[in-house]
C-alpha positions as CSV (number, residue, x, y, z in Angstrom):
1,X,4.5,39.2,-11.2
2,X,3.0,36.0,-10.0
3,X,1.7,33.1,-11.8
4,X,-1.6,32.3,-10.9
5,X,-1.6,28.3,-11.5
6,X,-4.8,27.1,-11.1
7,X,-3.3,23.4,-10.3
8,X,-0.7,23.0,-7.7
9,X,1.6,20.0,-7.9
10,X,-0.4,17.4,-5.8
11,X,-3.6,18.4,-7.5
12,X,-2.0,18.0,-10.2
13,X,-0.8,14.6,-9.5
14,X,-4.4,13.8,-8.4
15,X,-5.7,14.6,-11.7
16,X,-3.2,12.6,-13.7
17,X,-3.7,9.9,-11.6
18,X,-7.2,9.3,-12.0
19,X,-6.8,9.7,-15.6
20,X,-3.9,7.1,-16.1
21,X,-6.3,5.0,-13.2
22,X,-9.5,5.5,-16.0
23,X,-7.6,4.7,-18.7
24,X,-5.9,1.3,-16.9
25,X,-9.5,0.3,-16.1
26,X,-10.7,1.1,-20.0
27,X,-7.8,-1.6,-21.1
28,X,-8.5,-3.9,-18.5
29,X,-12.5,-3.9,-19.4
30,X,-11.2,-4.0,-23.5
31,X,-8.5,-7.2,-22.8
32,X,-11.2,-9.0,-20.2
33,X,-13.9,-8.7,-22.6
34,X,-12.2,-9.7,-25.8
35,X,-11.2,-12.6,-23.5
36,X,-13.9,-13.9,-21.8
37,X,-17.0,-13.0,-23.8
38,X,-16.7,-15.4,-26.2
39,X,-16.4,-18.1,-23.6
40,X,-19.3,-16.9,-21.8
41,X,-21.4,-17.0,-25.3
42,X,-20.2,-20.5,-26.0
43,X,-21.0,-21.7,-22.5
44,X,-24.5,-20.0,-22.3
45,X,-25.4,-21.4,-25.8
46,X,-24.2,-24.7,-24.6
47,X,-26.4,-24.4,-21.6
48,X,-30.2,-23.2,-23.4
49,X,-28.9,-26.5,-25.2
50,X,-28.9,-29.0,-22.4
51,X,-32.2,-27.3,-20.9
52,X,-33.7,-28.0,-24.3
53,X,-32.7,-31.6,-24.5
54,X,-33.6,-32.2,-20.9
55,X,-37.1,-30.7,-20.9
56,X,-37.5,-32.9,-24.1
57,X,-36.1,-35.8,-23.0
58,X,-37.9,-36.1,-19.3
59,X,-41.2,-34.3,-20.6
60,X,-40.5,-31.5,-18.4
61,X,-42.4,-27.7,-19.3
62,X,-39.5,-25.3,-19.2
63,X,-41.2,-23.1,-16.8
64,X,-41.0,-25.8,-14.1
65,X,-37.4,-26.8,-14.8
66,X,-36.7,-23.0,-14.5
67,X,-38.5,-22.8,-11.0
68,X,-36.6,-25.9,-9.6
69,X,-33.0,-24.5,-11.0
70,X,-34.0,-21.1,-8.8
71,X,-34.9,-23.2,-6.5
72,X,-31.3,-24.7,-6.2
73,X,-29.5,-21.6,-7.1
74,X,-31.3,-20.2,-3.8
75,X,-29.8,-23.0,-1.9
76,X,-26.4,-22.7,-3.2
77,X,-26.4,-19.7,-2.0
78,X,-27.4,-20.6,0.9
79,X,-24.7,-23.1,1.2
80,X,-25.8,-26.2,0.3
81,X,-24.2,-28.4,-1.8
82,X,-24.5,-32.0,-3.5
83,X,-21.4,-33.1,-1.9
84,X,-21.0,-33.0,1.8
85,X,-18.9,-30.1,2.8
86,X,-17.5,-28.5,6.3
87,X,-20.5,-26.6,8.3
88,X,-20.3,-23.1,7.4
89,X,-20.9,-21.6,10.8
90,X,-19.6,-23.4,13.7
91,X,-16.9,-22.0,15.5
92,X,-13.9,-22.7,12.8
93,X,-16.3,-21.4,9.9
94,X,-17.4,-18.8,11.7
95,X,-13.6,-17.7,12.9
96,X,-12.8,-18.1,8.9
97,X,-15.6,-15.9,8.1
98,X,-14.4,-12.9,10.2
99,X,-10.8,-13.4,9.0
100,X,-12.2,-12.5,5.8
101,X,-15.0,-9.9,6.6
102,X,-12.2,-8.0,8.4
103,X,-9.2,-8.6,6.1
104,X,-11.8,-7.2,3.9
105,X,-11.3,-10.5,1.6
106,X,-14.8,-11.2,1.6
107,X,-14.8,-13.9,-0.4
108,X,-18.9,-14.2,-0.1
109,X,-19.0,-18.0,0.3
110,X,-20.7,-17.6,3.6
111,X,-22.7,-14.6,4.4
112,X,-25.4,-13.4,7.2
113,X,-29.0,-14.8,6.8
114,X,-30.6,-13.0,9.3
115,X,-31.4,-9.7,10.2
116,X,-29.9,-9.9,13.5
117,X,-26.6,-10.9,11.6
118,X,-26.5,-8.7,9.1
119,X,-26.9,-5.5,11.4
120,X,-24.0,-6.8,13.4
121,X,-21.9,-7.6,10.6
122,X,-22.3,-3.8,9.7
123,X,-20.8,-2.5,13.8
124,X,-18.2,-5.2,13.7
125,X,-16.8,-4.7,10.0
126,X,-16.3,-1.3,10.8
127,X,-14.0,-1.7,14.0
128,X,-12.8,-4.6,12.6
129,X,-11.8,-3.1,8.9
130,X,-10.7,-0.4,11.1
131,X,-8.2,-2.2,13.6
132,X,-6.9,-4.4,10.8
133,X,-5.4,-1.6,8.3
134,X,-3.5,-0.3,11.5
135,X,-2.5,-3.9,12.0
136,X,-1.2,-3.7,8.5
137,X,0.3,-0.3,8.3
138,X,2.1,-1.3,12.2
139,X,3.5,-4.4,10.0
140,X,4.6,-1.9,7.4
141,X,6.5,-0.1,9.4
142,X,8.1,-2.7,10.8
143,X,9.2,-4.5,8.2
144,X,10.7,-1.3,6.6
145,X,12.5,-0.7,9.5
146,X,14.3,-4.4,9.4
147,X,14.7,-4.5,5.8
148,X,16.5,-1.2,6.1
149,X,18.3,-2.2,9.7
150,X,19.8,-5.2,7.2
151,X,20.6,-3.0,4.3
152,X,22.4,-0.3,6.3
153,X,24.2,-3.7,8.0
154,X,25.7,-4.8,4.3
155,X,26.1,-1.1,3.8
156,X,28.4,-0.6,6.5
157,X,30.2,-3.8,5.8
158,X,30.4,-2.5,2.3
159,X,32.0,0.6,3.4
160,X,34.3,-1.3,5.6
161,X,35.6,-3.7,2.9
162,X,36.2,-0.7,0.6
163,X,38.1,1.6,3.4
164,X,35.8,4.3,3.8
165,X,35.0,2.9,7.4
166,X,36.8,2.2,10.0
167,X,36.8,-1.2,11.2
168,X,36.5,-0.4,14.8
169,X,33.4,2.1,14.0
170,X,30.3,1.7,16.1
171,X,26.4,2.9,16.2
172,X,25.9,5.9,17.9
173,X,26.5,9.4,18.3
174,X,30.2,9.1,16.5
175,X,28.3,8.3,13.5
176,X,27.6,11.8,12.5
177,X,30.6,12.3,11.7
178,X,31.1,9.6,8.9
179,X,30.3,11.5,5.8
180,X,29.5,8.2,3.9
181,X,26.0,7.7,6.1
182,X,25.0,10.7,6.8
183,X,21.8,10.6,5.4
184,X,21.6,7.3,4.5
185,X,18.3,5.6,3.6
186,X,17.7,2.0,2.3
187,X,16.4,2.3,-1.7
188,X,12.4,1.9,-2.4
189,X,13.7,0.1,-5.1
190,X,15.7,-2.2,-3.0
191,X,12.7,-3.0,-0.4
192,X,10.2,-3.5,-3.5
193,X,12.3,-6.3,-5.0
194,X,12.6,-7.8,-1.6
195,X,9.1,-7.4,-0.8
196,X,8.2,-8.8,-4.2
197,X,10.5,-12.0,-4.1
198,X,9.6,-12.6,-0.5
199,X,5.8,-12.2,-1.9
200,X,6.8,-14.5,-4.9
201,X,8.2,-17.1,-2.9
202,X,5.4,-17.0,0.1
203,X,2.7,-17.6,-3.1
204,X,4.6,-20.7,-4.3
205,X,4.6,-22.5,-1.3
206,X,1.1,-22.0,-0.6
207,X,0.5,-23.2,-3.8
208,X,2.3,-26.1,-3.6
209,X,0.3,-26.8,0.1
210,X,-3.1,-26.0,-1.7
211,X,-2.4,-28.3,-5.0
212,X,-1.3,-30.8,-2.3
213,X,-3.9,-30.9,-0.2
214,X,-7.4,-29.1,-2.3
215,X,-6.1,-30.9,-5.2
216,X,-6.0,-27.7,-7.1
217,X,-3.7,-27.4,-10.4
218,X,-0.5,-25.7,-9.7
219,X,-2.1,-22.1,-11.8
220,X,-5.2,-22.1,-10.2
221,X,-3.4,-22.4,-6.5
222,X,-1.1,-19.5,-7.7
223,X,-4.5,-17.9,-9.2
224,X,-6.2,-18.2,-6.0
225,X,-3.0,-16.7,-3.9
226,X,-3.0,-13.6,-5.7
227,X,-6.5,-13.3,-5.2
228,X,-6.5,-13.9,-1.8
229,X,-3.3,-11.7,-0.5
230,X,-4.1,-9.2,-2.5
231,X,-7.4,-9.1,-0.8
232,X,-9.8,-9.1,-4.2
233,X,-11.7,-12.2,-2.9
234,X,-13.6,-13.2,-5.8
235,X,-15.2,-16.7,-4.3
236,X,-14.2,-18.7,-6.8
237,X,-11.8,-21.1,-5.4
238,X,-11.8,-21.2,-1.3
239,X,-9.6,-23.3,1.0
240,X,-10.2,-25.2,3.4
241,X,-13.9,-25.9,2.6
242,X,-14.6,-29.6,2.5
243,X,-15.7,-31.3,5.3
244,X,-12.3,-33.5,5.7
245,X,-9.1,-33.4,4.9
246,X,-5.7,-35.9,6.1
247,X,-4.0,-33.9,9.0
248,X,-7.2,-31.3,9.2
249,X,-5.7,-28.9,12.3
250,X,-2.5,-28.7,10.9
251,X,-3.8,-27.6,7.3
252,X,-6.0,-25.4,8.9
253,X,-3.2,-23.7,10.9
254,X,-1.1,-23.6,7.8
255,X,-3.5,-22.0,5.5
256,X,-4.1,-19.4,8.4
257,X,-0.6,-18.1,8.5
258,X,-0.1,-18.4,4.9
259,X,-3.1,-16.1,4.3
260,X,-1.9,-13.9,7.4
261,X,1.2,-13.5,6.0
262,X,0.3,-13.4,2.6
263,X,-1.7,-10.6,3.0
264,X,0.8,-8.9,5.3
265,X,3.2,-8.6,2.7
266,X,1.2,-8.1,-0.5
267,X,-0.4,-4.9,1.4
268,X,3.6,-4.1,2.0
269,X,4.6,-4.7,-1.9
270,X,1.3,-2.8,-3.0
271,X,2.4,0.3,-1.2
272,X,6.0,0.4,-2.2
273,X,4.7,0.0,-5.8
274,X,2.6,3.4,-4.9
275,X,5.3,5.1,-4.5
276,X,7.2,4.1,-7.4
277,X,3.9,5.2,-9.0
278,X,4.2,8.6,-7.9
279,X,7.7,8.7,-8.8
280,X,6.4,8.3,-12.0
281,X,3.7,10.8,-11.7
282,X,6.0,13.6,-10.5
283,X,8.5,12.8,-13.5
284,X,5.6,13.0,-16.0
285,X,4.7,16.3,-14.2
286,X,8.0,17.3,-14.8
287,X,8.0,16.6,-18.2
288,X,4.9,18.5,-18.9
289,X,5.9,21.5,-16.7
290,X,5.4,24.9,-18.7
291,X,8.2,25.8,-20.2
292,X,7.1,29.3,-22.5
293,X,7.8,31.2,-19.5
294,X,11.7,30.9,-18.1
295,X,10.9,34.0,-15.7
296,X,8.5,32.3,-13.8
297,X,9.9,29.3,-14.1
298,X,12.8,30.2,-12.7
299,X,11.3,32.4,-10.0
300,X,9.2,29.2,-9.0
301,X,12.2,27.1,-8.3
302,X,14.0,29.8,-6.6
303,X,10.8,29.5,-4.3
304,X,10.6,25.9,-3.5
305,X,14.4,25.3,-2.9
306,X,15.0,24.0,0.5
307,X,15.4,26.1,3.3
308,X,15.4,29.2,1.0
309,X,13.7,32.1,3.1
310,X,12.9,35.4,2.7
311,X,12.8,37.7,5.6
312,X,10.5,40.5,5.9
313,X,7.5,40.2,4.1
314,X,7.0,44.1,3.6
315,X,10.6,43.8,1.6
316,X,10.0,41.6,-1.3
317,X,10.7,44.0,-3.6
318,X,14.5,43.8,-2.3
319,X,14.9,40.4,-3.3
320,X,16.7,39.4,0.2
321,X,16.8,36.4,0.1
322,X,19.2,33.8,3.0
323,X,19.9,30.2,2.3
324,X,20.1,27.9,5.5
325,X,21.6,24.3,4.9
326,X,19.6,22.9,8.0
327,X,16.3,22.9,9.0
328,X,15.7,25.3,12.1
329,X,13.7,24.1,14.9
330,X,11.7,28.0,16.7
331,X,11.3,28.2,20.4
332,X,7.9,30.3,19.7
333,X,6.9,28.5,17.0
334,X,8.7,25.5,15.7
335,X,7.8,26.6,11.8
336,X,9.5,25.1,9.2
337,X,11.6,27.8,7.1
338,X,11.4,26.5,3.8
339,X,10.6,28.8,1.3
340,X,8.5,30.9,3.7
341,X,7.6,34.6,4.0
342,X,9.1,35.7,7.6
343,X,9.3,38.7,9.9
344,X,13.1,39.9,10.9
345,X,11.5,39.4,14.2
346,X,10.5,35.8,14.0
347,X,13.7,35.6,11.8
348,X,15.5,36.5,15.0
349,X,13.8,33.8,17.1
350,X,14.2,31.3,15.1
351,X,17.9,31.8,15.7
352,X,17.5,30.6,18.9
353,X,17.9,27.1,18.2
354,X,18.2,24.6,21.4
355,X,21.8,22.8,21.2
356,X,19.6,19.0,22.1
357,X,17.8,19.3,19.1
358,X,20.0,19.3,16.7
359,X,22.3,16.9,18.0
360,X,19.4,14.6,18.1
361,X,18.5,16.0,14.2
362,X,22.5,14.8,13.4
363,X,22.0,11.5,15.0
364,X,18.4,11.0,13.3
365,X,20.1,11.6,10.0
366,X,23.6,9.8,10.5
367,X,21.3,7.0,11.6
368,X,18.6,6.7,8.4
369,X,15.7,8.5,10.1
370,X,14.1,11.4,8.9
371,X,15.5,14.5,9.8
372,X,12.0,17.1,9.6
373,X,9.1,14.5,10.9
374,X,9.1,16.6,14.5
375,X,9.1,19.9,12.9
376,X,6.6,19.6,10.5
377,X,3.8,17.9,12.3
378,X,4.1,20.8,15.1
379,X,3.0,22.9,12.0
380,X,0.9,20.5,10.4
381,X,-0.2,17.1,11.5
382,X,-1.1,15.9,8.1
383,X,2.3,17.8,6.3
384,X,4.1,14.5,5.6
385,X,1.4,12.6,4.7
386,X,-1.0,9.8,6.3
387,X,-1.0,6.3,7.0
388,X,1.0,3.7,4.8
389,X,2.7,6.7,2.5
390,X,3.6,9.0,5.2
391,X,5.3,5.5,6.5
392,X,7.2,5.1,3.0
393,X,8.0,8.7,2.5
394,X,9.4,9.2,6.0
395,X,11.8,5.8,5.4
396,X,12.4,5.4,2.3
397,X,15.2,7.4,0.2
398,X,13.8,8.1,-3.0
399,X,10.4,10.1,-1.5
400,X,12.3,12.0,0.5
401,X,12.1,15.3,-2.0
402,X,9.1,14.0,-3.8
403,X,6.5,16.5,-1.7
């Protein structure tokens, strides 16, 4: 008989997700608070203080001194400040300004005043948003596909220093028959600490640039990196925001790419992290798999083996069962024969497998790329995922029997 789970493995992984993600933001709110509110008490206390004195002092009714301190708390919003400081919306301020509505920064120091702006702040933040997280997932993929055109570079020279290579060997089609890379994919593990000491060492010489030049402390420029790249935005600290600086173009030009590129590659970090998280997720689901009933267990695995089909739906009860090594590629269909359900007659077609195709499926896989992308989005476009993951999963070793 069948088990009838109520959960299937990526619901399942949904659910524990968002419960690990709850409980993350319940100790974040707990360390933040124990933190930060007693600063908060000390500085409001010192503040009813000074208002005190002040309204004392000058013979001013609190009321009034409360009206003017809207009154300027209106205007710092607004962009004023004390101190001169750069215009907020000429050309430059305004081209900062869409850098972060569209990077989705935001970090709020300059916003729409008027009606007019604010509606068309709504139209262009959503192609804008839009067009930028293509930009960054087309910057993912190509960074993968260096980091792993290096890796399989020292791999082959690896394999050529220890003899399993010959020296004379070449890319191409010969490659499929080299046992020791067929298959080959660079590590997630590998890419993430590259990613993160690239990101490490992009953060420290901006900081270096911003305590130079804002006259920042070194933690705060680091502080304000993280929040940046990372795209949080709080508004705290902003570059680029006084009204001179020494050398003011080429600061300006700098502290464009660093942010570009900052942002690039903490976007390519946080997604390789992702995965490591669902690496996690599916071990934990692993763990906590249902093991009072061996039967269905075991029946279940026999089900979700690769390539493991059945043929003849009206014969279950015969337990036939075939096991194919490759994937099979149907001139009527194109389905993908894992662990399906099947006529003998589709069974029979799906025999008839073109000779191109799987030479180019042996040359895929000798060469790192993944060897069931075609086939599956003929069946199902969204099958292998979407967006950044679907990147990861389809390049990266360790996803590859995650789904």
């Amino acid at each position: 008989r069948r088990r009838l789970a109520p959960l299937n493995e990526d619901n399942g992984r949904f659910l524990l997700l968002a419960a690990l993600i709850a409980a993350y933001l319940s100790a974040g709110a707990t360390v933040f608070s124990a933190l930060e509110s007693p600063s908060e008490a000390a500085a409001q206390l010192r503040w009813n203080r000074t208002l005190h004195n002040f309204s004392r002092i000058f013979n001013i009714s609190p009321p009034e001194l409360r009206a003017f301190l809207r009154s300027y708390e209106a205007a710092r919003a607004a962009g004023i400040r004390v101190d001169a400081l750069r215009p907020r919306w000429d050309f430059p301020g305004a081209f900062y300004f869409v850098g972060t509505v569209v990077s989705t920064i935001g970090f709020g120091m300059t916003t729409p005043a008027t009606v007019a702006g604010k509606v068309f702040l709504i139209i262009y933040g959503l192609f804008g948003c839009a067009g930028t997280i293509l930009f960054f997932n087309l910057f993912l993929e190509r960074i993968i596909s260096l980091l792993a055109f290096i890796m399989k570079a020292c791999y082959e020279r690896q394999l050529r220093r220890s003899g399993l290579l010959p020296s004379n060997f070449r890319r191409g089609p010969a490659v499929s028959g080299v046992g020791s890379l067929v298959g080959w994919k660079p590590s997630v593990y590998h890419v993430m600490l590259i990613l993160g000491f690239f990101a490490i060492t992009l953060s420290c010489c901006a900081s270096a640039m911003y305590t130079a030049v804002e006259g920042w402390n070194y933690i705060d420029s680091l502080y304000y990196c993280f929040v940046t790249f990372s795209t949080i935005g709080f508004g705290d600290l902003v570059s680029s925001q006084n009204a001179a600086y020494q050398h003011q173009g080429l600061y300006r030009f700098g502290n464009f790419i660093f942010i570009l590129m900052g942002v690039c590659c903490i976007y390519s970090l946080f997604n390789v992290i992702s995965i490591v998280i669902k690496q996690i997720l599916n071990w934990v689901l692993k763990k906590l798999e249902c093991s009072c009933c061996p039967k269905c267990h075991k029946s279940s695995t026999r089900l979700s083996r690769r390539n493991a089909i059945t043929p003849g739906a009206r014969l279950r009860r015969h337990n036939v069962a075939v096991d194919a090594d490759g994937q099979y590629d149907s001139d009527t269909e194109g389905r993908r024969l894992s662990g399906e359900m099947i006529s003998m007659r589709e069974l029979t077609a799906s025999n008839k497998v073109s000779l191109a195709i799987l030479q180019k499926q042996l040359s895929e896989t000798a060469n790192g790329y993944p060897r069931n992308v075609c086939i599956n989005t003929r069946q199902n476009g969204f099958s292998a995922g979407v967006g950044a993951l679907a990147i990861m999963n389809n390049r990266l070793a360790e996803t590859s029997d995650s789904r």
